[in-house]
C-alpha positions as CSV (number, residue, x, y, z in Angstrom):
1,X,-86.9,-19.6,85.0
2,X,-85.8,-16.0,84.7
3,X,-82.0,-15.6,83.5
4,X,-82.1,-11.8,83.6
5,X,-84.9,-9.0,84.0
6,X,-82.8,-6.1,82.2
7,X,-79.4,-7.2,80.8
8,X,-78.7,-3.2,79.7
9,X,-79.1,-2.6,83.1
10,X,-76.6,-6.2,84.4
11,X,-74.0,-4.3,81.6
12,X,-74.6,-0.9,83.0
13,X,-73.5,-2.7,86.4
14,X,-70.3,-4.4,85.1
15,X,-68.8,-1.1,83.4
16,X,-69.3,0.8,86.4
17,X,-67.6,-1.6,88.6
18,X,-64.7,-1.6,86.2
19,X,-64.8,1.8,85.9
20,X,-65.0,1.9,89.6
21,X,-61.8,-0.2,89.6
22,X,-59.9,2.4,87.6
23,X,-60.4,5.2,89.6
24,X,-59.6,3.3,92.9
25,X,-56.2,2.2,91.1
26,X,-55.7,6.2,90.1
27,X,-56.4,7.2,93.3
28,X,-53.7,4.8,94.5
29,X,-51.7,6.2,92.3
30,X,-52.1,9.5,93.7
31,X,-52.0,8.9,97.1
32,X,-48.6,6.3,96.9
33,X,-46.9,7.5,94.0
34,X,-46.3,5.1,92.7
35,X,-47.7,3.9,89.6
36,X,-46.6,0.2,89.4
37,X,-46.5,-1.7,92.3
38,X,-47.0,-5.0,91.0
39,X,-46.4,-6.6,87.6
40,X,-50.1,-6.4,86.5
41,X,-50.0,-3.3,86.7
42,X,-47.7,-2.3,83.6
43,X,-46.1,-6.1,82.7
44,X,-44.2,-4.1,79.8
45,X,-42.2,-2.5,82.1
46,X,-41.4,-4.4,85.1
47,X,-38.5,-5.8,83.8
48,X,-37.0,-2.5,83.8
49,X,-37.9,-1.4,87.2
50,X,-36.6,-4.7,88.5
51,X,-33.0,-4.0,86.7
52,X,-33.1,-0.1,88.0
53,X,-33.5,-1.3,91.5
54,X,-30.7,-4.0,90.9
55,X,-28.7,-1.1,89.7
56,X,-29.7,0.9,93.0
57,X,-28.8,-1.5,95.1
58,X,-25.3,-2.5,93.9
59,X,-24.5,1.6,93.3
60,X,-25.8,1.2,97.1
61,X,-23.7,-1.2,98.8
62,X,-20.7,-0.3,96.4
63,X,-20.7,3.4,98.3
64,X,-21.4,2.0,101.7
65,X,-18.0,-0.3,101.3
66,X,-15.9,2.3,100.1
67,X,-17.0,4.8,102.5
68,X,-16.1,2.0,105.4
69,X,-12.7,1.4,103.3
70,X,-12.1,5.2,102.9
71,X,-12.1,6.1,106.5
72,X,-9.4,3.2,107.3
73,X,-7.3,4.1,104.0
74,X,-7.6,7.0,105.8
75,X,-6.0,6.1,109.2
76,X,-3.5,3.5,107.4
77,X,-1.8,6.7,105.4
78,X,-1.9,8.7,108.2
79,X,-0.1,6.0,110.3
80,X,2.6,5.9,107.6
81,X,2.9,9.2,107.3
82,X,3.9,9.2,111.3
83,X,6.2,6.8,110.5
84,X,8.0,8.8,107.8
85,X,8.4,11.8,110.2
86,X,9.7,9.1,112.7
87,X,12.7,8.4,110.3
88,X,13.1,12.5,110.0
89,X,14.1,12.4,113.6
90,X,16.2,9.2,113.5
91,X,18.0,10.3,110.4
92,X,18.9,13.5,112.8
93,X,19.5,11.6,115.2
94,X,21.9,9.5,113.1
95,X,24.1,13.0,112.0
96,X,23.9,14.3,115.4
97,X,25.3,10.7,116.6
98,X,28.0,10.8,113.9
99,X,29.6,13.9,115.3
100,X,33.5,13.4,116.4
101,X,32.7,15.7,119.7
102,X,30.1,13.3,121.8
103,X,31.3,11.7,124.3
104,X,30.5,7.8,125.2
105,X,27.8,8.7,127.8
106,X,26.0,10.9,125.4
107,X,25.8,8.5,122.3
108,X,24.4,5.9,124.9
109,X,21.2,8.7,125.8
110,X,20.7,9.2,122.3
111,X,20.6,5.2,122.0
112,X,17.5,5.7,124.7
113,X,16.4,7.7,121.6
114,X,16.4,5.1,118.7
115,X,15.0,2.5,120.5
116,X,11.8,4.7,121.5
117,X,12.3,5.6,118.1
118,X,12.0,1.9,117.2
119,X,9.5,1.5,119.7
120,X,7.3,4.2,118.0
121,X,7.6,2.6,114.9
122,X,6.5,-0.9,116.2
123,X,3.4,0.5,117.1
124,X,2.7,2.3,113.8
125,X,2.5,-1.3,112.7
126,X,0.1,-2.2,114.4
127,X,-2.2,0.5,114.6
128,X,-5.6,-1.0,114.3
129,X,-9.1,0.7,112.7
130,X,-12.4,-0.7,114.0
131,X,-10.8,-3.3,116.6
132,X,-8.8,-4.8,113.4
133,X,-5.1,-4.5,112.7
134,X,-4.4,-2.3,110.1
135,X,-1.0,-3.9,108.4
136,X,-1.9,-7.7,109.4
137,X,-3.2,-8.4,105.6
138,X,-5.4,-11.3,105.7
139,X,-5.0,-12.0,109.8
140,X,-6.7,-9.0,110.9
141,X,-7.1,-10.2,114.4
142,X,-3.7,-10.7,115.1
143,X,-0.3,-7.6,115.8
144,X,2.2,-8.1,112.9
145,X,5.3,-7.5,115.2
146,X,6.6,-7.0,118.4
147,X,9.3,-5.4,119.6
148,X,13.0,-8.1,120.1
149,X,16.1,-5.8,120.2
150,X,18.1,-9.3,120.4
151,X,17.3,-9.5,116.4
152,X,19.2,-7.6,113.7
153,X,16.2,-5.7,113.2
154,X,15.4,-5.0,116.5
155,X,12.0,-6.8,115.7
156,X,9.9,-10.0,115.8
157,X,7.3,-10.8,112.8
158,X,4.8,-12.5,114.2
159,X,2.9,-13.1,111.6
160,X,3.2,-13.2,107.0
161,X,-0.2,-12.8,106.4
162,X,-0.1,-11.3,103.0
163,X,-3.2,-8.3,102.0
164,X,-5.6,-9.8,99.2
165,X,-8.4,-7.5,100.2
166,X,-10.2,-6.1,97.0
167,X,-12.8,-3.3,97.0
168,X,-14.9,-3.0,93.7
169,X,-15.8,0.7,92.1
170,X,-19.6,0.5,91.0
171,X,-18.4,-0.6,86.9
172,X,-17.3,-4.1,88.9
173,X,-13.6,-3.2,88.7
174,X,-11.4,-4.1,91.6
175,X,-8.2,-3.0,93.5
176,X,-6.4,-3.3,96.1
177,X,-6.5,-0.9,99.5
178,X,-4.2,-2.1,102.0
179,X,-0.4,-2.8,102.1
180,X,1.0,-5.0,105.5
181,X,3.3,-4.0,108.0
182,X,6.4,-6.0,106.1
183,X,5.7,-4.4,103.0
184,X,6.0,-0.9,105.3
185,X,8.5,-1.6,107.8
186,X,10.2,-4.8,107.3
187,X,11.0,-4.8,103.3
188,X,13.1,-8.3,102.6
189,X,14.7,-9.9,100.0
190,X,13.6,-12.6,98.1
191,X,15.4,-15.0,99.9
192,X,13.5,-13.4,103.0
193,X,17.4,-11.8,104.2
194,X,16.7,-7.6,105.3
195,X,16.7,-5.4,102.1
196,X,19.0,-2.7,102.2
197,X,15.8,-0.4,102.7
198,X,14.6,-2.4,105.7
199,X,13.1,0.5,108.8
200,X,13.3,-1.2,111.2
201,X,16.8,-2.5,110.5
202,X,18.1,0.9,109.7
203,X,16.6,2.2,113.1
204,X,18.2,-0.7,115.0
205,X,21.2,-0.2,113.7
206,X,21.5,3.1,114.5
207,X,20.4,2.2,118.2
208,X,23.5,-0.1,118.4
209,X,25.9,2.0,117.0
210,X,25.1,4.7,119.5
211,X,24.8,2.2,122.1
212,X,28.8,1.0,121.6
213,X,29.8,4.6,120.8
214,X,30.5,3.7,117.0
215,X,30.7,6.8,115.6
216,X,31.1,5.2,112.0
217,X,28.2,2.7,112.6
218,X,26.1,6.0,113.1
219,X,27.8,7.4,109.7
220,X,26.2,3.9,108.3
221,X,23.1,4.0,109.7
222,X,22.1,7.3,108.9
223,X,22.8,6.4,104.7
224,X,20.6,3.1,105.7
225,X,17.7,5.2,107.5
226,X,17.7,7.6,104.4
227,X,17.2,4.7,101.8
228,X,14.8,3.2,104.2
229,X,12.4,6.6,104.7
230,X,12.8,6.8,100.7
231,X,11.5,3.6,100.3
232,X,8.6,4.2,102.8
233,X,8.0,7.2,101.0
234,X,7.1,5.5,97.8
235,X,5.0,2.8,100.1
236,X,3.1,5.3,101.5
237,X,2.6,7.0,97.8
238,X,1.0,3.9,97.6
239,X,-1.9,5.3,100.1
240,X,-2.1,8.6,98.3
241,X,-3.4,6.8,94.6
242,X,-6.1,4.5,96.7
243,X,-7.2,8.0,98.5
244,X,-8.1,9.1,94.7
245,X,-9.1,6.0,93.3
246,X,-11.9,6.0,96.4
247,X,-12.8,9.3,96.2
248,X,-13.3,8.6,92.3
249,X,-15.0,5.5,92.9
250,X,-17.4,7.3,95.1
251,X,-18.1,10.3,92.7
252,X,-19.3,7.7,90.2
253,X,-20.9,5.5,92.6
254,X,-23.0,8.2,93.3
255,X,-23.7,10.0,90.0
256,X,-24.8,6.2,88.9
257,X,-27.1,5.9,92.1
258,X,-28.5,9.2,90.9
259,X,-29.0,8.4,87.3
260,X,-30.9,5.2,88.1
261,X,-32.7,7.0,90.5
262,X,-34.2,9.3,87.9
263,X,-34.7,6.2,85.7
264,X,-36.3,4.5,88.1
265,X,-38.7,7.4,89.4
266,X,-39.8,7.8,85.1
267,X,-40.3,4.7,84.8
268,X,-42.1,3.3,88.1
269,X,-43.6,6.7,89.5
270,X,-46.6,8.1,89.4
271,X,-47.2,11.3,87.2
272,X,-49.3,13.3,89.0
273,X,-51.0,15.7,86.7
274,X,-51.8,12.9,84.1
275,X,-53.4,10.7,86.9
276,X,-54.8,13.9,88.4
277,X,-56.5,14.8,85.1
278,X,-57.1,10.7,84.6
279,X,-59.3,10.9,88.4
280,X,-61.3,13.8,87.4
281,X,-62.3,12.3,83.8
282,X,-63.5,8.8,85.6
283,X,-65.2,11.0,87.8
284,X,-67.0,12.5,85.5
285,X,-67.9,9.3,83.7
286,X,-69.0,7.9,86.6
287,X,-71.4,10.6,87.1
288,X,-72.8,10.9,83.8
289,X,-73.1,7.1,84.0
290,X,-75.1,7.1,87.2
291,X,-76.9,10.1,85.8
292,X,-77.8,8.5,82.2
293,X,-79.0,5.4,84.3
294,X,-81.1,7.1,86.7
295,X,-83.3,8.4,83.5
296,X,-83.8,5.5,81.9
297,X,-87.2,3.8,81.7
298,X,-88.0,0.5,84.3
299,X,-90.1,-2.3,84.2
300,X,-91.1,-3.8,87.6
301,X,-91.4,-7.6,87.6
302,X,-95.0,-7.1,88.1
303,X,-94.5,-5.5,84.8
304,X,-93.1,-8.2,83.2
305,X,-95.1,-10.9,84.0
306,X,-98.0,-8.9,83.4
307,X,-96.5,-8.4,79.6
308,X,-96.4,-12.1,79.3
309,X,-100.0,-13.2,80.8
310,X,-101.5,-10.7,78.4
311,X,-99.3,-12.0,75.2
């Protein structure tokens, strides 16, 4: 039995297919750009692809949440910043009312006033962002307060949902973004009595002082809504450091995306000229190859057994 006719020729076969291989894997290369698509085709260094496109990913979905938080950071310190100028016009409101020349009828208009005043504020807490309450903390779903001018702070709290949302910056550190409408509007004591600094207290007040003609209850009221628009001042300060701490976060989310980017193309992508130059040079040997083959010598089978009867 005949195992092989011309085993240079069988060899010549096998290192053209392989070298037929190459230059279909360069020419991949150069068409995908990519120049590892799968672990065999540089095992050294898939591990580090695989961690750059972890680190993509989290750099990724870290800017896409604070971008989402941003925008209702955003809208919650612009809410409080309402609210602030609110308490400008109740604190006037408060002098105006304290004045020895109005008459009964007119502190009871400017009553009207304090409780739209109030009213205002109310809403401010609960202005919502994407169909979710902005200052419920924890019970998005649900309004904080509602309006109850039969309380000493002319409010109910519905709800004392406290704000444990965290956002995490792209080096895994977290903080917090959102303050809730008691913190804001309805500051209490430990033992859960008004603070001194309570906003809605200090605008109720001042509606019911106006409302019986107390000329001295305005006096009071307008020292109350002054502590109470100082202390919402510093809340809403509060607003002002999570604006930069986003806008921070982002910058480096981004410069990281970038930087891994880079990594990531040096390591997994194709360099073009090399595999350029790499395509021609297998082109070339395949050529030569096929051209050193052509001129070689053959024996027929008739040849060979004709060899063999003669020996």
């Amino acid at each position: 039995m005949l195992q092989s006719i011309d085993p240079a020729r069988n060899q010549f076969l096998n290192d053209l297919a392989t070298l037929q291989n190459r230059m279909t894997a360069t020419q991949a290369q150069l068409t995908s750009g990519i120049r590892i698509s799968k672990p065999s085709d540089d095992p050294a260094a898939v591990g580090d692809v695989l961690q750059l496109q972890s680190d993509i990913g989290m750099a990724t979905q870290v800017t896409t949440n604070l971008n989402s938080v941003q925008s209702a950071v955003n809208t919650a310190s612009g809410v409080v910043q309402d609210a602030v100028s609110l308490l400008d016009q109740a604190r006037s409101l408060a002098a105006e009312g304290a004045s020895t020349t109005l008459t009964s009828s007119q502190r009871t208009a400017m009553a009207a006033q304090a409780e739209q005043i109030l009213n205002t504020l109310v809403t401010d807490s609960r202005a919502t962002f994407d169909g979710q309450y902005l200052f419920s903390g924890d019970k998005p779903s649900q309004p904080a307060y509602q309006v109850d001018l039969s309380n000493s702070n002319g409010v109910d709290r519905l709800i004392t949902a406290p704000a444990t949302t965290l956002i995490q910056d792209s080096s895994g550190v977290t903080f917090a973004v959102a303050k809730t409408a008691q913190d804001l509007f309805d500051h209490r004591n430990s033992d859960d009595s008004l603070a001194s600094d309570n906003v809605f207290a200090a605008v109720n007040s001042l509606r019911v002082a106006l409302a019986n003609n107390d000329q001295a209850g305005a006096t009071t009221a307008a020292a109350s809504i002054q502590k109470a628009q100082d202390y919402l001042n510093q809340q809403g300060a509060f607003y002002g450091a999570v604006q930069n701490r986003i806008t921070n976060a982002l910058d480096v989310a981004q410069k990281f995306q970038l930087q891994s980017q880079t990594a990531l193309s040096n390591e997994r992508d194709t360099d073009v000229a090399a595999a350029a130059t790499d395509l021609t040079q297998e082109q070339l040997s395949e050529q030569a190859a096929m051209q050193a083959e052509a001129s070689m010598p053959r024996n027929s089978l008739f040849d060979v057994l004709t060899t063999t009867q003669s020996a």
